[in-house]
Each structure stands twice: as structure tokens, then as C-alpha cells.
N, CA, C and O atoms as a DFTB+ gen file, in Angstrom:
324 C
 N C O
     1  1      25.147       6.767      15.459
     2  2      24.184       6.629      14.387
     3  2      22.818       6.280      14.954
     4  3      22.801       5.674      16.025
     5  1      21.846       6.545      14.452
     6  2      20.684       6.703      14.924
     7  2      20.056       5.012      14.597
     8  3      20.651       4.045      14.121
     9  1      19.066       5.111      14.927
    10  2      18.612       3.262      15.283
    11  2      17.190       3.534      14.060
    12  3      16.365       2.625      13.982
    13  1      17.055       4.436      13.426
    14  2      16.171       5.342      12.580
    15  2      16.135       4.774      10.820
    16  3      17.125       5.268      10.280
    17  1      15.438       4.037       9.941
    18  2      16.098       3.608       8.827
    19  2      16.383       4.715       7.929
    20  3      15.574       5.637       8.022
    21  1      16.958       4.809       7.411
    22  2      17.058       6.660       5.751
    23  2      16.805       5.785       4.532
    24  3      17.511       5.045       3.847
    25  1      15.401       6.188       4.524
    26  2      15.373       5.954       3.281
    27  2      14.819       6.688       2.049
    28  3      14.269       6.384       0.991
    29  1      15.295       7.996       2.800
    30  2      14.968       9.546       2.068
    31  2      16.292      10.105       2.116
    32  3      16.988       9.507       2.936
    33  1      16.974      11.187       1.432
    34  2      17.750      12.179       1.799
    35  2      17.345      13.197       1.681
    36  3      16.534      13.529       0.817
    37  1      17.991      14.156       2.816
    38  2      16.944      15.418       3.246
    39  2      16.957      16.625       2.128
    40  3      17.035      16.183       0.981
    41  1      16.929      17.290       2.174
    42  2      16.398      18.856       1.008
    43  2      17.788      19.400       1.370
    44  3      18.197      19.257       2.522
    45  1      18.395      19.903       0.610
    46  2      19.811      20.632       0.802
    47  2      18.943      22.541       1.238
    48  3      19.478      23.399       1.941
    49  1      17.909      22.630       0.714
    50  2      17.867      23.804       1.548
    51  2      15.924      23.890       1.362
    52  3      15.259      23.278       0.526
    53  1      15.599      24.496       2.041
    54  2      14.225      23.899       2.849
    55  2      13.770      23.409       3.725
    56  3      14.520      23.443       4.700
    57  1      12.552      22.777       3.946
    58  2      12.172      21.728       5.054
    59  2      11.570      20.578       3.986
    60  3      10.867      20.857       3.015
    61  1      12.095      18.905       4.463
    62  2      11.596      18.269       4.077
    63  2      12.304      17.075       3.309
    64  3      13.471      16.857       3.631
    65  1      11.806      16.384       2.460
    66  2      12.570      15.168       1.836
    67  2      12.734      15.744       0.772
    68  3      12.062      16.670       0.318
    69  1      13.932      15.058       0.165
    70  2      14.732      14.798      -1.048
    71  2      13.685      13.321      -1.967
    72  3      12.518      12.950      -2.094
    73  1      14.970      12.965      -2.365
    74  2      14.623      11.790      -3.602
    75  2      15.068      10.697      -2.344
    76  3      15.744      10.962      -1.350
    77  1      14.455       9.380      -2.730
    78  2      14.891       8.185      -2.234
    79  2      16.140       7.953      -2.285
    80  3      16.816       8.489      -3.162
    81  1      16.844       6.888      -1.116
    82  2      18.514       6.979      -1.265
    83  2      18.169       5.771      -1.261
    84  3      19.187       5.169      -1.603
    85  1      16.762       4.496      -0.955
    86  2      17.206       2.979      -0.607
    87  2      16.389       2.860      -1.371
    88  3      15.850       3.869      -1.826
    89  1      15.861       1.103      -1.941
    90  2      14.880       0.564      -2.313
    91  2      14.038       0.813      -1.536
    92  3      13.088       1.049      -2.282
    93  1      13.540       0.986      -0.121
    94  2      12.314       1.118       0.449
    95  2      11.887       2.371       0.134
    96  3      10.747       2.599      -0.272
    97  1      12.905       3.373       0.330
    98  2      11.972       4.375      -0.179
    99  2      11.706       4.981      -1.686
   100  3      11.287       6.109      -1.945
   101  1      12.078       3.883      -2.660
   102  2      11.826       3.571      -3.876
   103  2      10.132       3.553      -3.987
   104  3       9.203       4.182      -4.494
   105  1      10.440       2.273      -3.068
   106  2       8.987       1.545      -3.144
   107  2       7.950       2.298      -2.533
   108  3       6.820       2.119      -2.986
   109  1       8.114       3.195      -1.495
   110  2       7.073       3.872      -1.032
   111  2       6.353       4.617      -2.339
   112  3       5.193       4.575      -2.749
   113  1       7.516       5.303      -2.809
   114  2       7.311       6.278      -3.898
   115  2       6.550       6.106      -4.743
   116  3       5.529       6.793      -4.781
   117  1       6.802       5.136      -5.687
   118  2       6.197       4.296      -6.929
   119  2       4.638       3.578      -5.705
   120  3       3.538       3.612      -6.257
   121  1       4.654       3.142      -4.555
   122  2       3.502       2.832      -4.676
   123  2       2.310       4.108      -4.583
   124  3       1.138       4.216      -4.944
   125  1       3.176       4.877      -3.981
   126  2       2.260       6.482      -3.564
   127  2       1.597       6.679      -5.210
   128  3       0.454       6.762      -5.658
   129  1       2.620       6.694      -5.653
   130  2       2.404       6.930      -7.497
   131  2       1.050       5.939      -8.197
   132  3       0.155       6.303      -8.960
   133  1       1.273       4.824      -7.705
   134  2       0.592       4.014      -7.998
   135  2      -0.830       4.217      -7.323
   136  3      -1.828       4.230      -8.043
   137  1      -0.922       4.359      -6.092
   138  2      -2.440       4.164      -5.631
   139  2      -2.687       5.909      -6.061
   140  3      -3.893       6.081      -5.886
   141  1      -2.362       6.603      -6.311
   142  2      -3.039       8.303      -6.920
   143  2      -3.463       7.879      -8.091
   144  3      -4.629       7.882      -8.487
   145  1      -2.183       7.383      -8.853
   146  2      -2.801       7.265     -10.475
   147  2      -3.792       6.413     -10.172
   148  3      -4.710       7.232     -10.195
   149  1      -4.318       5.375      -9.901
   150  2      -5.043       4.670      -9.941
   151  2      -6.517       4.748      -9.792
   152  3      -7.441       4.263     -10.445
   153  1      -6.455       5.634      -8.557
   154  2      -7.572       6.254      -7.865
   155  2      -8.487       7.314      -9.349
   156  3      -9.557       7.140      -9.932
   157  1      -7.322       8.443      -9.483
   158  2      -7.621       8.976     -10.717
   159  2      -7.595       8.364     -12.026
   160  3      -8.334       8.921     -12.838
   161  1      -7.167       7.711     -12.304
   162  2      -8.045       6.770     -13.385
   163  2      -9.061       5.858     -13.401
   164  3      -9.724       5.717     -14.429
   165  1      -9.330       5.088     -12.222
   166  2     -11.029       4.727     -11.917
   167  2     -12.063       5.345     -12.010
   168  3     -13.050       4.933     -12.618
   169  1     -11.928       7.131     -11.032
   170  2     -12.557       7.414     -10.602
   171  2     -12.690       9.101     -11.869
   172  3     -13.692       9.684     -12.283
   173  1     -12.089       9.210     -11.967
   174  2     -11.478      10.396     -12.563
   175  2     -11.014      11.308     -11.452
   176  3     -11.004      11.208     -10.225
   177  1     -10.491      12.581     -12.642
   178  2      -9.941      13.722     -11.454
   179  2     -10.370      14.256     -10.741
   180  3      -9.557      14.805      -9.998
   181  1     -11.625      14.465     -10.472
   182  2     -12.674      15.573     -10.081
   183  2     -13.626      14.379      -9.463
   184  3     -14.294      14.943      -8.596
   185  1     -13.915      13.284      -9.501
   186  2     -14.297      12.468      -8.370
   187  2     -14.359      12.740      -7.211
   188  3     -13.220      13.130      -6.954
   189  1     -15.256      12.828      -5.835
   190  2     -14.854      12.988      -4.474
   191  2     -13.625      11.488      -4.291
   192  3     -12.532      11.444      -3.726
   193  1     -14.129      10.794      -4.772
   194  2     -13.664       9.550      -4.389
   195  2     -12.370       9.058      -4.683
   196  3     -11.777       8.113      -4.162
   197  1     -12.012       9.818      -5.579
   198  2     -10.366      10.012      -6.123
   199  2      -9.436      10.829      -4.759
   200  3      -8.455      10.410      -4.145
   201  1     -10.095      11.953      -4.630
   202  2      -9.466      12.468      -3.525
   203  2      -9.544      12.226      -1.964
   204  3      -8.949      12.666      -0.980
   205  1     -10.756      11.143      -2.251
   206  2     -11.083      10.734      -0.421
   207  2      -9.966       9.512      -0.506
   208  3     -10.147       8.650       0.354
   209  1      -8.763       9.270      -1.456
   210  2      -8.335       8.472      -1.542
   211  2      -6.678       9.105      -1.573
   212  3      -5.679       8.624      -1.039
   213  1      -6.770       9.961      -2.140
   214  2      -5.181      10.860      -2.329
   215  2      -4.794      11.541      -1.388
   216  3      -3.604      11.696      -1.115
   217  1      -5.856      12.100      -0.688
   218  2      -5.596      12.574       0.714
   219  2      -4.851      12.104       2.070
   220  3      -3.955      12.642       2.721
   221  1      -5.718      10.630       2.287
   222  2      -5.256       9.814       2.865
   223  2      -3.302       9.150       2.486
   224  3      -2.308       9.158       3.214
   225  1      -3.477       8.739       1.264
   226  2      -2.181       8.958       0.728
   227  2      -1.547       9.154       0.933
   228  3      -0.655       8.454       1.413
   229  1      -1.569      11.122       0.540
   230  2      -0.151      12.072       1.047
   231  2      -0.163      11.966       2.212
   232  3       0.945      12.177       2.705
   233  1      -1.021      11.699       2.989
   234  2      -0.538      12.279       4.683
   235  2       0.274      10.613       5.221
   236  3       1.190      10.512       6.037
   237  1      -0.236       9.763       4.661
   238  2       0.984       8.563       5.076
   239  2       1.768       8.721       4.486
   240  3       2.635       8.428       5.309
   241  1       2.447       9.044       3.385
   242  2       3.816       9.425       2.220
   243  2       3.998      10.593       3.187
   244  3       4.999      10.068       3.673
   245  1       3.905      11.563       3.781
   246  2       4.261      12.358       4.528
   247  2       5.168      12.360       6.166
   248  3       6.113      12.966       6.673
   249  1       4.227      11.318       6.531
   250  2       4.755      10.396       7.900
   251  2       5.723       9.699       7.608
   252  3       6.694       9.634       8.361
   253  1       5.638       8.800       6.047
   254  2       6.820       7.955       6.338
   255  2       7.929       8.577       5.987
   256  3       9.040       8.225       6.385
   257  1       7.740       9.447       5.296
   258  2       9.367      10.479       4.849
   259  2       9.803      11.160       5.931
   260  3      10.936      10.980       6.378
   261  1       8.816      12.140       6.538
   262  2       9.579      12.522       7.769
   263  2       9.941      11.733       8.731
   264  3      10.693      12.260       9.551
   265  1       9.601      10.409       8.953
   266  2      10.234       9.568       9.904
   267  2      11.574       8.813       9.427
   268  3      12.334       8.136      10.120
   269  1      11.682       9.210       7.607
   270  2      12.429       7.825       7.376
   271  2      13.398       8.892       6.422
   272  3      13.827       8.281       5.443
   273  1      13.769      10.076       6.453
   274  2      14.541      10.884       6.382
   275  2      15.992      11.137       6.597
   276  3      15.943      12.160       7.279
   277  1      17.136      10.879       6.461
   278  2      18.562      11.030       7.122
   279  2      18.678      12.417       7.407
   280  3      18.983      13.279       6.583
   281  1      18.361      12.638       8.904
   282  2      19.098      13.608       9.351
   283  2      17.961      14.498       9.757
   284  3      18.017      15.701      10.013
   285  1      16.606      13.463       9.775
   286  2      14.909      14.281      10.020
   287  2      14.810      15.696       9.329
   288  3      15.714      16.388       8.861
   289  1      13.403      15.933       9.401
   290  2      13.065      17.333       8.633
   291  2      13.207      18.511       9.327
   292  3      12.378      18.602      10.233
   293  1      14.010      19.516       9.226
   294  2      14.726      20.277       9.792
   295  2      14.677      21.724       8.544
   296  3      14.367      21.432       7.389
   297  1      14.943      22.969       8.828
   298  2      15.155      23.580       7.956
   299  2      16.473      24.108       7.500
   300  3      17.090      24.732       8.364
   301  1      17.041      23.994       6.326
   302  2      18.793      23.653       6.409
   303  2      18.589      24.813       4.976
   304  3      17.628      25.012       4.232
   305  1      19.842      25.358       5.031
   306  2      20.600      26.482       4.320
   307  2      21.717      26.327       3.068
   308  3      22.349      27.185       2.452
   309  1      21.681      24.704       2.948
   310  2      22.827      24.270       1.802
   311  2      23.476      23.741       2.273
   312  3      23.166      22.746       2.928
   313  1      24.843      24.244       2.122
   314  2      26.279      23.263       2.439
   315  2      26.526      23.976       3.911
   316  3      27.193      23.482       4.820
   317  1      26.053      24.854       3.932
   318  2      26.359      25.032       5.466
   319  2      25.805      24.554       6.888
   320  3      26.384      24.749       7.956
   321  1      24.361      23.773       6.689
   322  2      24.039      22.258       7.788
   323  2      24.853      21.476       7.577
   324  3      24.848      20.402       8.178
């Protein structure tokens, strides 16, 4: 077993994350959720400043899923990975 935490499960076919399997990656989720909505409701949608903020965002919600993934991001075919 890997020394790696999962706190994603992976895409049954694609590349990439699933839904959360732990509370941490609960919490990533809902906070990702939280600082977008937020941004876009201060700022509105069309703000630079909404998106100099969502950007940043996804690309850490991005890092931490592919690092925190069971079984890393890979491209898989269904039941047959």
C-alpha cells in the first residue's frame, strides 16, 4: 500500500478524480466551492478579480486531487483497470 493519503476515488473511465471517499477530501471540495462562490459573489462573474481568484483555485484543487487520488490519475477503461 502506498504511503500516499486517498482522499479521492479515481474516474472508472477517463483521466482524473471521482467524488471524495474521506472527510479531507470532503473538505477540500466544499472549501474549493466556497472560495469560487465567494469570489463571485463579492466581485461578480465577469470581475477580473473573481477569476484572478478561481484560477488560482482550480489549479490547487487540481494538485491536490491528483496527488490525493487512490490509484493516481491514469487513463482507465471501466472494470477492466
Amino acid at each position: 500500500m502506498s504511503d500516499r493519503p486517498e482522499w479521492f476515488a479515481a474516474k472508472s473511465y477517463g483521466l482524473g478524480a471521482g467524488l471524495p471517499i474521506s472527510w479531507q477530501g470532503w473538505a477540500i471540495l466544499i472549501g474549493f466551492i466556497a472560495i469560487v462562490g465567494l469570489a463571485a459573489w463579492l466581485f461578480g462573474e465577469d470581475d477580473p478579480r473573481a477569476l484572478a481568484i478561481a484560477i488560482p483555485a482550480i489549479a490547487v484543487l487540481l494538485i491536490i486531487t491528483a496527488r490525493t487520488t487512490r490509484g493516481g490519475w491514469r487513463w482507465r477503461w471501466g472494470r477492466r483497470d
